[in-house]
Backbone as a printed PyTorch tensor [residue, N CA C, xyz], in Angstrom:
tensor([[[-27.7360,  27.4590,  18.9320],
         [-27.0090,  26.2750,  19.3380],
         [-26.9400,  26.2740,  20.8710]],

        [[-26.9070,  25.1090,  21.3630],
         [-26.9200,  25.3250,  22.8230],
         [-25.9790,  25.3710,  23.8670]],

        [[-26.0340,  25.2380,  25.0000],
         [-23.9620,  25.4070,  25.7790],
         [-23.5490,  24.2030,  25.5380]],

        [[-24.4940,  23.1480,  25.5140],
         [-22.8340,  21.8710,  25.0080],
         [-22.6840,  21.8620,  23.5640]],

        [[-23.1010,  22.3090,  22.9830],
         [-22.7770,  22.4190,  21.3300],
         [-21.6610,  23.3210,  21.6000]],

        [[-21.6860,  24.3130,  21.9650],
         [-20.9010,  25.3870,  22.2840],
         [-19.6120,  25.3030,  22.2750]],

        [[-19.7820,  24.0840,  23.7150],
         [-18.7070,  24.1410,  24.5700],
         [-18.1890,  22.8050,  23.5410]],

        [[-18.5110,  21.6850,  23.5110],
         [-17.7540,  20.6200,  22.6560],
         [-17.0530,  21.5790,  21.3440]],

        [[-17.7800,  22.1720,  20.5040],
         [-17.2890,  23.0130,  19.1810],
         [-15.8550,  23.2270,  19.7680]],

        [[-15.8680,  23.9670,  20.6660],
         [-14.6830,  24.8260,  20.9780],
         [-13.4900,  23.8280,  21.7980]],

        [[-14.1610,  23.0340,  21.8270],
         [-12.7310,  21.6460,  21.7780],
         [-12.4550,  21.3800,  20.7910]],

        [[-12.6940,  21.7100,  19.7490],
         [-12.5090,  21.2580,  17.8970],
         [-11.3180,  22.2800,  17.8900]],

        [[-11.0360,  23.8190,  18.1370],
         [-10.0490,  24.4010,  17.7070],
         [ -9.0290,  24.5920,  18.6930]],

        [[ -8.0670,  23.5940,  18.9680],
         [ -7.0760,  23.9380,  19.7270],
         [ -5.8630,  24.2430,  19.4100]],

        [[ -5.9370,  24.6700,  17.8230],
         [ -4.7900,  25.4350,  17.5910],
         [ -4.7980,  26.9120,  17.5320]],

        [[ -4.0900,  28.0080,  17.4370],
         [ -3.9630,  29.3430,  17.3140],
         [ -4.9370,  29.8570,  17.1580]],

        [[ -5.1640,  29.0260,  15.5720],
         [ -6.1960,  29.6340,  14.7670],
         [ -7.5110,  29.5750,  15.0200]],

        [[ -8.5910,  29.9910,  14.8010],
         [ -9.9160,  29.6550,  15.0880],
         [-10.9130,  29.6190,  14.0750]],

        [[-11.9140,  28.3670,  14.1560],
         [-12.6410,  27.8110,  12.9810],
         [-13.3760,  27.5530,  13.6550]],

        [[-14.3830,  27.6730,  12.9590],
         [-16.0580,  27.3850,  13.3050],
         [-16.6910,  27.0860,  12.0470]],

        [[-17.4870,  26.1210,  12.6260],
         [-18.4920,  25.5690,  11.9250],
         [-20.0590,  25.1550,  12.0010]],

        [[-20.7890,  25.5430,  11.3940],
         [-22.8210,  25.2960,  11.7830],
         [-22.7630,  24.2120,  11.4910]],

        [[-24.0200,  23.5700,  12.5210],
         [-24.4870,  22.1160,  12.7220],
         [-25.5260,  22.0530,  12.3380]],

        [[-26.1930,  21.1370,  10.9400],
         [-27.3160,  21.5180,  11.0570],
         [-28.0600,  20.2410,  12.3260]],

        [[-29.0820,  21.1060,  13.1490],
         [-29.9430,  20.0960,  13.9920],
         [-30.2850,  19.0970,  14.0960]],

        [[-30.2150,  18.0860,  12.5520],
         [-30.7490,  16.8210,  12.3760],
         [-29.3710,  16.0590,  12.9070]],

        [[-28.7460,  16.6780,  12.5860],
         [-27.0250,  16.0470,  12.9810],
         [-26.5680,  16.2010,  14.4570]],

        [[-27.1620,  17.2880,  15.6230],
         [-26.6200,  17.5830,  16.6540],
         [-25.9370,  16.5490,  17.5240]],

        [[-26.6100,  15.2040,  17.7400],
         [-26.4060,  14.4200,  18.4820],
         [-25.1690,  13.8660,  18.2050]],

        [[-24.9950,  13.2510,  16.5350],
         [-23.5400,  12.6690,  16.1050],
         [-22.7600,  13.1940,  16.4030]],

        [[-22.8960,  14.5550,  16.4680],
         [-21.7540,  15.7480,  16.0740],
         [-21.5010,  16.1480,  17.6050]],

        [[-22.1510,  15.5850,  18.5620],
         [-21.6960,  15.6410,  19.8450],
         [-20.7900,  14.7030,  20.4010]],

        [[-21.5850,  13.4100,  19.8250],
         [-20.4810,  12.0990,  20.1790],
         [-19.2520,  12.2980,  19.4400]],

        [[-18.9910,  12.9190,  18.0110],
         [-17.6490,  12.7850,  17.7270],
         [-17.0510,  13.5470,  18.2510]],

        [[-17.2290,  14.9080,  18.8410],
         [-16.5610,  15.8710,  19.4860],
         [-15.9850,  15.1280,  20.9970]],

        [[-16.6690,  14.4810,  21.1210],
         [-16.7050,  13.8770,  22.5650],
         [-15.5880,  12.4660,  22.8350]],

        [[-15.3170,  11.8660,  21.8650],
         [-14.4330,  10.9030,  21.2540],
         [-13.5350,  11.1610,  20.3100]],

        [[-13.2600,  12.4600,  19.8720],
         [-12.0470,  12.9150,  19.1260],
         [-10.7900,  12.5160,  19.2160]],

        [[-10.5510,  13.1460,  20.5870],
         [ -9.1490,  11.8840,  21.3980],
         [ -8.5930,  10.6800,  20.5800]],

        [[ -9.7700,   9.9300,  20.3400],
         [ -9.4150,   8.3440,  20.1710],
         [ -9.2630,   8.4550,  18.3920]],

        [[-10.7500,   9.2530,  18.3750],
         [-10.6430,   9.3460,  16.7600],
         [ -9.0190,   9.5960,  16.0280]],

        [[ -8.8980,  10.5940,  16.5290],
         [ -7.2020,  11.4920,  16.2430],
         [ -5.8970,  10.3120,  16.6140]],

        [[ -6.1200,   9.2980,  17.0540],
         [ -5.0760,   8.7070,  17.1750],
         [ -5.5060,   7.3850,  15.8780]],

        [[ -6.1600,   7.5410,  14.9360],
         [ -6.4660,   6.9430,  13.8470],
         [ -6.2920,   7.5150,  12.4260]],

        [[ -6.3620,   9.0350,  12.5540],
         [ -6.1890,  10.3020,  11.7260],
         [ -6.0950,  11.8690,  12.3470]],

        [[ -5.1300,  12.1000,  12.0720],
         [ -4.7500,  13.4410,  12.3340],
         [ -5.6990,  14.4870,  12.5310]],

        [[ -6.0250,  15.4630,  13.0880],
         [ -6.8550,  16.5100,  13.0490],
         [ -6.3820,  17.1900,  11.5020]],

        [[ -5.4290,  17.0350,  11.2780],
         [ -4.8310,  18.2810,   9.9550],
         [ -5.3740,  17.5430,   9.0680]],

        [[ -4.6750,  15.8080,   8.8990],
         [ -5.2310,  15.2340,   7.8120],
         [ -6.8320,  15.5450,   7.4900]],

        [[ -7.5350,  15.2200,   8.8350],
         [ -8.9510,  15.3050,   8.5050],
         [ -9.1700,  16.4930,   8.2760]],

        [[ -8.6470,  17.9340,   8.7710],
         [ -9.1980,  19.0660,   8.7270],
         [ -9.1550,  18.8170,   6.7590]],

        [[ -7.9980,  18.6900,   6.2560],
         [ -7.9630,  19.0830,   4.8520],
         [ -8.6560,  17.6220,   4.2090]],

        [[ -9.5130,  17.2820,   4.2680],
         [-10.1400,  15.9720,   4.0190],
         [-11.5980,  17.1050,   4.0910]],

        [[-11.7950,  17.4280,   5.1340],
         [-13.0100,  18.2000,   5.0130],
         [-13.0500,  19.3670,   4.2870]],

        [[-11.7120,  20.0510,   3.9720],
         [-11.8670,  21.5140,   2.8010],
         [-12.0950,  20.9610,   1.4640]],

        [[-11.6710,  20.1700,   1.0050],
         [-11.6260,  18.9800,  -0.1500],
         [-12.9030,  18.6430,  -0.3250]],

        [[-13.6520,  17.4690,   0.5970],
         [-14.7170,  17.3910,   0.5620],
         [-16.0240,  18.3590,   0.0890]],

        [[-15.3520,  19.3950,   0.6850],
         [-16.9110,  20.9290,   0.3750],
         [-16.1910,  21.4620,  -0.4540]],

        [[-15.1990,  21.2150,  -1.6100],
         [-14.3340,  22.1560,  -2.8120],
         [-14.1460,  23.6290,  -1.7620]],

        [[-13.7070,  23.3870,  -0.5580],
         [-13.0760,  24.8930,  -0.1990],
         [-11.8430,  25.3520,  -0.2900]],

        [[-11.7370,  26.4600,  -0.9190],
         [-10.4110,  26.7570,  -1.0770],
         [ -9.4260,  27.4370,  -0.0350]],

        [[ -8.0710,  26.7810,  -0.4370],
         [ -7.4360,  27.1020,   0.7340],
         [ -6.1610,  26.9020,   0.4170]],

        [[ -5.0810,  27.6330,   1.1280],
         [ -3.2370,  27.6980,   1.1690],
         [ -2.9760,  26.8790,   2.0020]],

        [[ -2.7160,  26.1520,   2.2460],
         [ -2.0710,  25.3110,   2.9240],
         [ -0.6530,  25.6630,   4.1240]],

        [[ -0.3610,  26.9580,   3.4110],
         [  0.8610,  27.3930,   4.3610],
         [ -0.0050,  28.8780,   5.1380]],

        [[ -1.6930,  29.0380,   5.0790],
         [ -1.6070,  29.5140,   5.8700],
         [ -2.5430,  28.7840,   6.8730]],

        [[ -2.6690,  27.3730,   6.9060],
         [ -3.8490,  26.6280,   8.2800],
         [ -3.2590,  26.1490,   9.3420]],

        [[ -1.7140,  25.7870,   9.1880],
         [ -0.7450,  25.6030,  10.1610],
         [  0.0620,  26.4580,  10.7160]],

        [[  0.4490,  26.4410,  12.6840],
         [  1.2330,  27.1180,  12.3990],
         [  2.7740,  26.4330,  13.0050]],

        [[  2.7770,  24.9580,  12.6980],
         [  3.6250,  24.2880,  13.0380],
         [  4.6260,  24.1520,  12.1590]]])
């Protein structure tokens, strides 16, 4: 992955916790612009809402009292 993949990714976790996720290549470009417009996105839907919108989406399992630490 390259330094702005990198560096945008790591604007994705600005809570405590830390999450990562692979891009596949055909996608790099989208997945730059949304990182890049999140801001605006997030004032339409929550990062949390969406985070658990996306564990859902891929059936990943997960506690809920441990992804927050608000």
């Amino acid at each position: 992955m390259d330094k702005i993949i990198r560096s945008l990714l790591s604007k994705i976790c600005m809570a405590k916790r830390i999450c990562r996720f692979s891009v596949s290549p055909s996608i790099c470009e989208r997945t730059k612009k949304y990182i890049e417009n999140q801001q605006i996105h997030h004032k339409k839907i929550d990062a949390h809402e969406e985070y658990l919108m996306f564990l859902k989406e891929y059936n990943i399992e997960y506690d809920e009292k441990y992804l927050w630490d608000d």
